[in-house]
C-alpha positions as CSV (number, residue, x, y, z in Angstrom):
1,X,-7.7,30.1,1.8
2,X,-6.7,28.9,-1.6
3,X,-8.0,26.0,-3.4
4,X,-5.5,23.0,-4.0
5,X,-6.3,22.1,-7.6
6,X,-4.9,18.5,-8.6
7,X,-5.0,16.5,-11.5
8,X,-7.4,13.4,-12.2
9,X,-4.2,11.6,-12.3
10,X,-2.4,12.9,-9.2
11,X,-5.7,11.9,-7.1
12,X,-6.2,8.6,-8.7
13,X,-2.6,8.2,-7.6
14,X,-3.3,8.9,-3.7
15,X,-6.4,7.7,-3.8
16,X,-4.9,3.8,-5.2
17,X,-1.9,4.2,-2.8
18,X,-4.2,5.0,0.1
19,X,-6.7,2.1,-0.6
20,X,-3.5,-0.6,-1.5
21,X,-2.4,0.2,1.6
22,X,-5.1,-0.5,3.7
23,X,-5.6,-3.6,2.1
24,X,-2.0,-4.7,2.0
25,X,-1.1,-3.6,5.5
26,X,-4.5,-4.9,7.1
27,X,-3.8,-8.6,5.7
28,X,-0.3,-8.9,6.1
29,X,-1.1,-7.5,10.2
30,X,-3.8,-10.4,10.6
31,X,-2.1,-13.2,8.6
32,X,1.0,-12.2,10.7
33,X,-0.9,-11.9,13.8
34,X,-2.4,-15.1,13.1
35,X,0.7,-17.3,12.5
36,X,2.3,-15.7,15.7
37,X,-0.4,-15.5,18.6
38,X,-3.2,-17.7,19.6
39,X,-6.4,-17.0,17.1
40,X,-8.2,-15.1,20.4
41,X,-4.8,-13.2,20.9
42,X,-4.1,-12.3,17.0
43,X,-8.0,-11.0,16.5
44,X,-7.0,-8.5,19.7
45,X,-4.1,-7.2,19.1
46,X,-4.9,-6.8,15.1
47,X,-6.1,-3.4,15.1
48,X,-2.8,-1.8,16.5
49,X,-0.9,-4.0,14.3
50,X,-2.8,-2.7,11.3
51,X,-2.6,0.8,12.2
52,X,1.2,0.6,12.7
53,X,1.5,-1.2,9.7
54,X,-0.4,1.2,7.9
55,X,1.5,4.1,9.0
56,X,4.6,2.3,7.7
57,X,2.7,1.4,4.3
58,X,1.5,4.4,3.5
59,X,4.9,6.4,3.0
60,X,6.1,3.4,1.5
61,X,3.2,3.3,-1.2
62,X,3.8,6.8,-2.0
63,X,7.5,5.9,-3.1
64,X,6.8,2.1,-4.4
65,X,4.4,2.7,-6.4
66,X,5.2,5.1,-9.0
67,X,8.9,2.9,-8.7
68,X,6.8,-0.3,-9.9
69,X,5.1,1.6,-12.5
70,X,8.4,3.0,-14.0
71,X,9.8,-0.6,-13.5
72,X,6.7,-2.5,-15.9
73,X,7.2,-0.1,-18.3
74,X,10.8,-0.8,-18.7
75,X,10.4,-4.4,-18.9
76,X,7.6,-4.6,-21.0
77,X,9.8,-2.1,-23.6
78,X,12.2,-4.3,-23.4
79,X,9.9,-7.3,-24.1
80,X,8.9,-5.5,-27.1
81,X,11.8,-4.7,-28.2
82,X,12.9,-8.2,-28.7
């Protein structure tokens, strides 16, 4: 079995998008359980709702991310360049 070999940067990047995501996803899931159910109810049901909307975020972060990166640096260019 081979070795996978990445760079410092590629597993900074999963490693970020993996940990934004299950901060992002597990407080959005509560706030939104929170303002929907009962507080007994919304603690409950919270775990599914944050694996579900982890399993959504992840994918997501994979595309978003580098997206928002590329997005900053053409704004702040064109800050610059004014």
């Amino acid at each position: 079995m081979e070795k996978i070999i990445m760079s410092q940067e590629t597993k900074e990047f999963y490693l970020f998008s993996i940990i934004m995501s299950l901060i992002m996803s597990g407080g959005m899931s509560l706030a939104m359980a929170i303002f929907t159910l009962d507080l007994a109810e919304a603690f409950a049901s919270w775990p599914v709702g944050w694996l579900v909307s982890f399993i959504v975020a992840l994918p997501m972060s994979f595309v978003v991310v580098p997206f928002t990166k590329n997005m900053v640096t053409l704004v702040l260019v064109e800050i610059e360049n004014k």
